[in-house]
C-alpha positions in Angstrom: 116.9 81.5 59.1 117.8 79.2 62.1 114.9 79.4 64.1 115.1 76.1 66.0 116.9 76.1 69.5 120.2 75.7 70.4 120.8 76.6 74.0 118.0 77.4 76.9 119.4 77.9 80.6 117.6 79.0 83.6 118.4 82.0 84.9 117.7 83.8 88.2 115.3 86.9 87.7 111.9 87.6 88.5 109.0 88.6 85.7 109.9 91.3 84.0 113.7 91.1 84.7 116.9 90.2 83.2 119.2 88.0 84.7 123.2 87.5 84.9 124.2 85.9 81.9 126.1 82.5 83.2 127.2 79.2 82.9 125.7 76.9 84.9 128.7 74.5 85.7 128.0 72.5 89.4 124.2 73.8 90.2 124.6 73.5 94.4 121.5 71.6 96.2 120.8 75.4 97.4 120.2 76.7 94.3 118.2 73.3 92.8 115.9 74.0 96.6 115.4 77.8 95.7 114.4 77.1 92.3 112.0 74.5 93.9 110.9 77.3 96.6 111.1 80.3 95.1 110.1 79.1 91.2 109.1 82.4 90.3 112.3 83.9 90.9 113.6 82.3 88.1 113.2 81.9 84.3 114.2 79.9 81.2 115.3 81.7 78.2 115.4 79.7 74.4 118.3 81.1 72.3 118.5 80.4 68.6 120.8 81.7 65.7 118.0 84.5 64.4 117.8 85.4 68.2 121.1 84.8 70.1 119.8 87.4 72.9 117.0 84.6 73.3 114.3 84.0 71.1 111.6 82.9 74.2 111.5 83.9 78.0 109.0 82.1 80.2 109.2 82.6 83.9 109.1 79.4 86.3 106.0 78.9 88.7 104.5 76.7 90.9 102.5 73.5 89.6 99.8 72.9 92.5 98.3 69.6 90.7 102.1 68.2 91.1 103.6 66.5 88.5 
């Protein structure tokens, strides 16, 4: 069973919600400062042979310690 990783994007949709399915090919500044802004509008989903639908969601937030 293939269970390690082979493709993770992030993807726009808030908790509990499924995003558009997409290439991410030329991310604009916009997008990279609403991801930045706006963290938990977004999410990054693991995908994996056993679990090509994606095997781990976690939704973005803020980090208020920074860094």
């Amino acid at each position: 069973m293939d269970l390690l990783g082979n493709a993770s994007r992030i993807q726009h949709g808030a908790d509990g919600t499924g995003g558009a399915v997409g290439r991410a090919e030329g991310v604009s500044q916009e997008l990279i400062e609403d991801i930045g802004t706006n963290p938990g509008n977004y999410y990054t989903n693991l995908h994996n042979g056993a679990f090509p639908g994606g095997a781990i969601r976690g939704n973005l937030e803020n980090d208020e310690e920074g860094i």
